[in-house]
N, C-alpha and C positions, 0 to 999 in steps of 0.2 A: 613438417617432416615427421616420420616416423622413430625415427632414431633419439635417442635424448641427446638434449645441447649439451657437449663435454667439453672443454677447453680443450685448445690444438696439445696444447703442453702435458692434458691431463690422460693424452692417450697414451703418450711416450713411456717407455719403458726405461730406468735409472740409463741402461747402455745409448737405449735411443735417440736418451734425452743429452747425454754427452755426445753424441756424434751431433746431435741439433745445433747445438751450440759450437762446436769447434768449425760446422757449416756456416756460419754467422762467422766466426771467426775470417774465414777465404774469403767472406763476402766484403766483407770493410775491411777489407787489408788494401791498401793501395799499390797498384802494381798487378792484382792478383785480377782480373778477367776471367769470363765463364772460359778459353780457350786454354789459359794456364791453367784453371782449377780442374781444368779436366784431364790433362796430365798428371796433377797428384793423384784425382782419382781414380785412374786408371792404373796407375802404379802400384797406390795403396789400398786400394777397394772401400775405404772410407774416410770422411775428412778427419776424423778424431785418429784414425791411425798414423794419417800425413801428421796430424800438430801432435804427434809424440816423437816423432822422426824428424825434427826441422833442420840437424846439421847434414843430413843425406840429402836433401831437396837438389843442390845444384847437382851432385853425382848420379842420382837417380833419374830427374824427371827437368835437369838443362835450367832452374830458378835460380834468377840473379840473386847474389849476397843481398843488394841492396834491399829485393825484396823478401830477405828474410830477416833484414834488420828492421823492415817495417813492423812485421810477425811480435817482432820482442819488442816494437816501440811500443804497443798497447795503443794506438790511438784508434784503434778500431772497436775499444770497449763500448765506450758510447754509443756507438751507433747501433751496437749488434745486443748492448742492454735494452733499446728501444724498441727491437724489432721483439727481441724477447718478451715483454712485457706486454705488446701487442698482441702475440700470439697466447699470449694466457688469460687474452681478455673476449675473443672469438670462439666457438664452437665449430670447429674444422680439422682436418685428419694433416699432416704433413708426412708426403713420399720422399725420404732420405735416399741418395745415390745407392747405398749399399742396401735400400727395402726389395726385397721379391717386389713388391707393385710398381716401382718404379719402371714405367713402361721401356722395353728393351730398344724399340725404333728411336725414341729420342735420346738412350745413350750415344746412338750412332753417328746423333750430326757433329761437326766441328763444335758447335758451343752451347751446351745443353746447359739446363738452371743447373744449379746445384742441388735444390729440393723444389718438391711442389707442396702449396697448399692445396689440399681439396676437399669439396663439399659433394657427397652421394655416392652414387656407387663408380669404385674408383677399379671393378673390374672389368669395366668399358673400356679403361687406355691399354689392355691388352686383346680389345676385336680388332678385326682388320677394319680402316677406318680411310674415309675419304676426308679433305679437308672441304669445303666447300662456301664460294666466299665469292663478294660481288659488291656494289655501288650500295652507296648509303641512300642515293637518290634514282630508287632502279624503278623502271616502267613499269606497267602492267603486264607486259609481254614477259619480261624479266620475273616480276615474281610470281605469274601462272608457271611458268618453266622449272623454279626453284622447289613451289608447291610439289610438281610432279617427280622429279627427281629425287629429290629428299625422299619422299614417302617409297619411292621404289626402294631406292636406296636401301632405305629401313626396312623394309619389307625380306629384302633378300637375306638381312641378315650384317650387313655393313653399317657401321655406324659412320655419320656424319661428326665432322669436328668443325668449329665457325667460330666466332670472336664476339656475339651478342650482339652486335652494331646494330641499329639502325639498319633497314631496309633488306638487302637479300639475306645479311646473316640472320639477324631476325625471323625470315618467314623460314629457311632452310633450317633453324633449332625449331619452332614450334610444330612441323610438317614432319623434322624426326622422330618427333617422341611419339607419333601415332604406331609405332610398332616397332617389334622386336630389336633393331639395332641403336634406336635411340641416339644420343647425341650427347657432344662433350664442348661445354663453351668456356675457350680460353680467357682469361680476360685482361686488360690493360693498366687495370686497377688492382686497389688489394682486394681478396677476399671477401671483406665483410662490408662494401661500396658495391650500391647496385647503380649500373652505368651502363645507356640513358635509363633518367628515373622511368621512362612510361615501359620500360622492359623488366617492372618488379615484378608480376604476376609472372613472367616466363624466366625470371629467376628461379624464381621457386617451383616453379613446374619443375626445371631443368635439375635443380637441388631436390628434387623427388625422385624422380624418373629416369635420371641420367647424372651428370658430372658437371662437376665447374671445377676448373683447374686455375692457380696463379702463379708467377713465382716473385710475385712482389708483394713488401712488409703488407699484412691484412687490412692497414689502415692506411694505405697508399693513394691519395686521392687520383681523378683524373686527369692525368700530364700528359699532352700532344705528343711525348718524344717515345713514354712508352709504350704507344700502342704498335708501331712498328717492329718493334721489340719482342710483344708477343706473338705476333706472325709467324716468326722464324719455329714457334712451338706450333702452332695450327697445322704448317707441313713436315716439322717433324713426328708429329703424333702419327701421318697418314702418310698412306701407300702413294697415294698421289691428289691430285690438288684442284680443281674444279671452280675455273673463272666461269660464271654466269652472267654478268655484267661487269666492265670495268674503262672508265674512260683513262685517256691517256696520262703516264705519272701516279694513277690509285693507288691506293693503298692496296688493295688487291692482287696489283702486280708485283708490289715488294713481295706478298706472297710467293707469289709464281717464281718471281727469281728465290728465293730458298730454297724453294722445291727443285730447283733445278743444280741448284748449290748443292743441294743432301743427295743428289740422287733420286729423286722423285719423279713420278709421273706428272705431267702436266696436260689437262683436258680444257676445253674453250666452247664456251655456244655460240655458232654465230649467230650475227642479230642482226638486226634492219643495217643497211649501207648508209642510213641519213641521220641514224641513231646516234649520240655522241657515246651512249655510253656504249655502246657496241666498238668502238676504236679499239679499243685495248685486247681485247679478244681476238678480232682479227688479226693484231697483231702477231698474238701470239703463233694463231695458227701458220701465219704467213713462219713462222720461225721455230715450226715442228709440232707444235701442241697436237696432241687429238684432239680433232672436232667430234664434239658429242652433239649428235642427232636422236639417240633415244638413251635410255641406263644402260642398254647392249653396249654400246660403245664403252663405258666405263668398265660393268662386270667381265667382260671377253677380258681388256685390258690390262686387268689386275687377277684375273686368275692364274695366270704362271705364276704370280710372287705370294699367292695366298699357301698352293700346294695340295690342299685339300679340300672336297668341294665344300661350299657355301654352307649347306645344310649343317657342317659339322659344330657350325660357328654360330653359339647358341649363347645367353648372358648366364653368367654366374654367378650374377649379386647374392641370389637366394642363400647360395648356397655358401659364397665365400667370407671367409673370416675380416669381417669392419672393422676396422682398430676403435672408432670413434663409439661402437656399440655395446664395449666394456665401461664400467665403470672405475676410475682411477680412484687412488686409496685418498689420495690428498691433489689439492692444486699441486700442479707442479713447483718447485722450488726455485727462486730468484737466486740465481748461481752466487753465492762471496765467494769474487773469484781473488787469486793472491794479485796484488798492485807489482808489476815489474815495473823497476827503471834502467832504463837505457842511458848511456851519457850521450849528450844530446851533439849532433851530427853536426857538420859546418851547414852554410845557409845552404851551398849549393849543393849540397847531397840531401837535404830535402827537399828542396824540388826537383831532384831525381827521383826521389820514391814516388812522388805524388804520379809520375807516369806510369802506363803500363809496358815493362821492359818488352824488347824485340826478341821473339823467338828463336830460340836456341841460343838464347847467351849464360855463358855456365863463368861459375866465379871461381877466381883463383884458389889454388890446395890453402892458402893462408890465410884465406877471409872465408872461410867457411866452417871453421872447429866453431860450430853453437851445440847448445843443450840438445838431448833427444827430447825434452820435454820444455817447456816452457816453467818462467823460475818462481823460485818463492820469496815472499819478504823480503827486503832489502838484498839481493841480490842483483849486482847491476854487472854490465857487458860490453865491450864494445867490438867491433864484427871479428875480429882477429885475435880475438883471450880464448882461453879454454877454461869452460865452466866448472868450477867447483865440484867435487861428488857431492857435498852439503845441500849444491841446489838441484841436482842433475835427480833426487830423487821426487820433487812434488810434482803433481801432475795441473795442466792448467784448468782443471775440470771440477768446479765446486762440492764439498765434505756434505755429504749425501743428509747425515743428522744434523747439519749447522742450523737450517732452516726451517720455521713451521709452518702450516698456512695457515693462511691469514683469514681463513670463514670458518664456522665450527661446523657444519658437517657437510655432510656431500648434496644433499638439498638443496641448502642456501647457496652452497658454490655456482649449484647447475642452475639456479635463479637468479643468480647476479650477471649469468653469460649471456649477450645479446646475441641474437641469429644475424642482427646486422645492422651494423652503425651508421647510418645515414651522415654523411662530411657534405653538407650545403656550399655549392659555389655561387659566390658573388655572382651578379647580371655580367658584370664585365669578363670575371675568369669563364660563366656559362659561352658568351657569346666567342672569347678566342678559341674556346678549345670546338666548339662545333666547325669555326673556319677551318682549324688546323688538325683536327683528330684522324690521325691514318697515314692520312699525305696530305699532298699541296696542291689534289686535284679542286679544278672548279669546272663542276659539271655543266650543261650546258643543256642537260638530256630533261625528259619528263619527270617531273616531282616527286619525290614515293611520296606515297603516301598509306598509314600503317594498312596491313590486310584486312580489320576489322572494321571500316571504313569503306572499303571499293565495294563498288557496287557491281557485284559478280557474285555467285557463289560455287560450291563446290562443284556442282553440276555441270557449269560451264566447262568446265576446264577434263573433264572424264571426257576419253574420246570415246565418238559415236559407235556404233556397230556399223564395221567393214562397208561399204556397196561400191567396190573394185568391179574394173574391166579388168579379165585375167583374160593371159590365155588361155585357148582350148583345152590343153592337155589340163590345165586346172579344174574344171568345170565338173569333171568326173567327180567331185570330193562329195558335192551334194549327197550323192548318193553311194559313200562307204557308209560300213557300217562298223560303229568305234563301240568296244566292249565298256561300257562305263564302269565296273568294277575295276579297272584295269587300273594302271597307275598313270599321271598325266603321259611322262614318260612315252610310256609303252602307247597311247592313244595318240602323241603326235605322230610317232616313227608309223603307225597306220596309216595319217593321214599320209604322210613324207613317202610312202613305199608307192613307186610308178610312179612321182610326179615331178618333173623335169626342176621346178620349184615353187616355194607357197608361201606367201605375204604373212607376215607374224599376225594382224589381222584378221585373216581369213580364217588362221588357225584358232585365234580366240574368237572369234564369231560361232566356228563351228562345235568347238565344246565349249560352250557355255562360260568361259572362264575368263577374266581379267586379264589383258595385254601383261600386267606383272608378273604375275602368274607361271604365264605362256613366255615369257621373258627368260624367266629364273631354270624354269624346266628345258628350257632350250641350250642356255649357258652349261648346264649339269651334261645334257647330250655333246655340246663341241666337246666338253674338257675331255670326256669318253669315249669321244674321235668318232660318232655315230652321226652326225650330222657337223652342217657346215653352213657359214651365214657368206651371202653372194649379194653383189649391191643392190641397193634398195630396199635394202631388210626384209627379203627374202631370205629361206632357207631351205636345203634339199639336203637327202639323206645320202649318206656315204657309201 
């Protein structure tokens, strides 16, 4: 990569780096779920503002007392000291709730992470962006279809968002990054875990070229339960969501239902009837999906929710401000944070906190007088006192000069940061998590097998030039005559004027130019109500 390896910690800014932490905080609090957290942050605009205000919680934002006595029990330091010290041992950028980058579609869903890690250009989670996702074990047919789509996709100006898997996600990142919309791969693991190992090379393409996003600790190895997990980010990044292969139960479909959860668009390819992995798809279709027959089907689809045409929608890496591309004055600092003690609960009120409470339950006016701030030193509570002024002024947020770092200059710091830590799984954890990664499908369909192996190449898969039976009134087109200075534009509506209507084919046959092309130039024409697409992927002028 082009960028120097910085530590995640070493971008943060003294403010940044306390709302990072008070996010860690909502994260191992028990009780506390991305659906509650997302009510404080919605309330307070950032987590560090919520853990300065912890006796308004129930008033504000319906949080049970019990889960604000977890807040002051501290048992969430450990965990959230670990994730800390991971993150200052990685070279990656972290998107805080309250960051401008913090992509605005995935504030939207019911249960957005609370921050993201990422690695490359993180001005990609604000294109308009398709999700695009399929069988780990997808056909031939499957991933010639993916090839094609992605690369349109990318071409128009849309970027793709996938999960790195194995098989469709795989060829849909590699087939993005060949042009301009490029591609954003969620992933199931931490950050600095490449997963599967034979997708390290398209790691790091994608860590060049495009995005890797996470919202688990960096050094989170691969666990069967999260990858479902990150799904729900794949279709909240995007407009809408793009089954290409998926047998019945896939992980795929968990997708789809998100998407359909958030609001999203949902598109399907149908596939062979004999196909297994083709089931799921149909499904879908059978139960509203768009069926996609060409990117027409997608682009038409998603340009009312874009607003503005395609062309406008250009990348801004160049030009936009990297956090990861400054250099920070020191490692960031291991927070000493002040030790509270809480006097400790009966048995059976902790294992109430251990739940996560039922929505909208708000605590009584006399179990909720706690600190605005969380306490200092020897200051202890139990849910119904009222905190001292003595402690009500420390903040939980570590004394900015306590700490030094620990390497002597910023060289050695950026030499000690690994790009990424390889967490080896035993034969035995290798082998359950390939059965179990995604979902509980057992495919039944053709093998994949990786694209740099099949014996096809690029060529196969580029359609031929046109040789249609048209009708008559089509035949005339031979012989117009199209201004080639002209804009594509303005040379189809030549072709379109007198003719009843004209095969998107015929039209790229006849000037010389690429079905994509003639695709994109087309879409630009409907949004401007100058022409109109009629079945069969034909189209006639208005």
């Amino acid at each position: 990569m082009n960028k120097p390896s910085v530590s995640c910690l070493g971008t943060l800014s003294e403010e940044r780096r306390e709302d990072f932490w008070a996010s860690l905080a909502l994260r191992y609090t028990n009780g506390i779920g991305c659906r509650t957290a997302k009510r404080l942050l919605v309330e307070y605009g950032s987590a560090s503002a919520a853990m300065k205000d912890i006796k308004s919680w129930s008033s504000r934002a319906s949080i049970s007392a019990r889960v604000v006595q977890a807040v002051l029990s501290n048992q969430w330091r450990e965990a959230a000291r670990k994730e800390w010290d991971n993150a200052g041992q990685v070279a990656c950028e972290v998107l805080l709730w309250a960051d401008e980058e913090y992509p605005e579609l995935l504030r939207e869903i019911p249960d957005p992470p609370l921050f993201l890690y990422a690695k490359g250009d993180v001005s990609l989670l604000k294109n308009p962006s398709i999700g695009v996702v399929g069988s780990r074990r997808c056909s031939k047919d499957g991933i010639r279809t993916a090839e094609m789509l992605s690369r349109t996709l990318s071409a128009s100006g849309v970027t793709t968002v996938s999960g790195l898997a194995r098989g469709i996600d795989s060829v849909a990142h590699s087939h993005a990054l060949s042009a301009w919309g490029s591609t954003v791969a969620v992933l199931g693991t931490g950050i600095s875990h490449v997963y599967p190992p034979e997708n390290s090379q398209l790691f790091f393409d994608i860590a060049e070229h495009g995005v890797i996003v996470s919202e688990f600790s960096p050094n989170m190895p691969p666990e069967a339960r999260n990858f479902p997990l990150r799904n729900r980010i794949i279709s909240g990044l995007s407009l809408g969501v793009l089954v290409i292969e998926a047998a019945p139960k896939s992980g795929s479909l968990i997708t789809a239902r998100h998407a359909l959860e958030q609001g999203r668009e949902v598109f399907a390819v149908p596939g062979r009837m004999q196909s297994s992995v083709s089931t799921g798809c149909h499904d879908l279709i059978r139960q509203g999906a768009t069926a996609v027959f060409s990117c027409d089907d997608i682009l038409v689809s998603i340009a009312p929710l874009l607003g503005i045409s395609l062309d406008n929608f250009t990348r801004s890496g160049d030009s936009a401000v990297v956090r990861s591309s400054s250099q920070p004055s020191v490692v960031a600092p291991v927070p000493e944070i002040p030790n509270l003690q809480v006097q400790q609960a009966g048995k059976d009120e902790e294992e109430a906190v251990a739940k996560e409470p039922q929505e909208g339950i708000t605590a009584n006016e006399d179990e909720n007088t706690v600190s605005e701030q969380l306490l200092s030193p020897g200051c202890s509570v139990r849910a119904g006192d009222e905190i001292s002024a003595s402690c009500a002024d420390t903040s939980i947020f570590p004394d900015k000069g306590d700490v030094t770092a620990s390497l002597s200059s910023i060289e050695e710091q950026l030499r000690a940061i690994p790009e990424v830590i390889e967490i080896p799984l035993s034969p035995v954890e290798a082998a359950e998590l390939e059965d179990s990664e995604d979902s509980p499908e057992q495919d039944n369909g053709e093998e994949y097998s990786h694209p740099e192996t099949e014996e096809y190449t690029d060529d196969e898969i580029v359609l031929p030039k046109a040789k249609l039976r048209v009708h008559a009134d089509v035949l005339p087109l031979d012989q117009k005559q199209v201004d080639p200075t002209a804009s594509l534009e303005d040379q189809i509506l030549t072709l379109l004027t007198g003719e009843e209507s004209v095969h998107i084919d015929v039209l790229s046959r006849m000037l010389s130019v690429s079905t994509s092309q003639v695709s994109t130039a087309l879409l630009m024409l409907e949004i401007s109500g100058l022409v109109k697409q009629v079945p069969g992927m034909k189209y006639q002028k208005v």
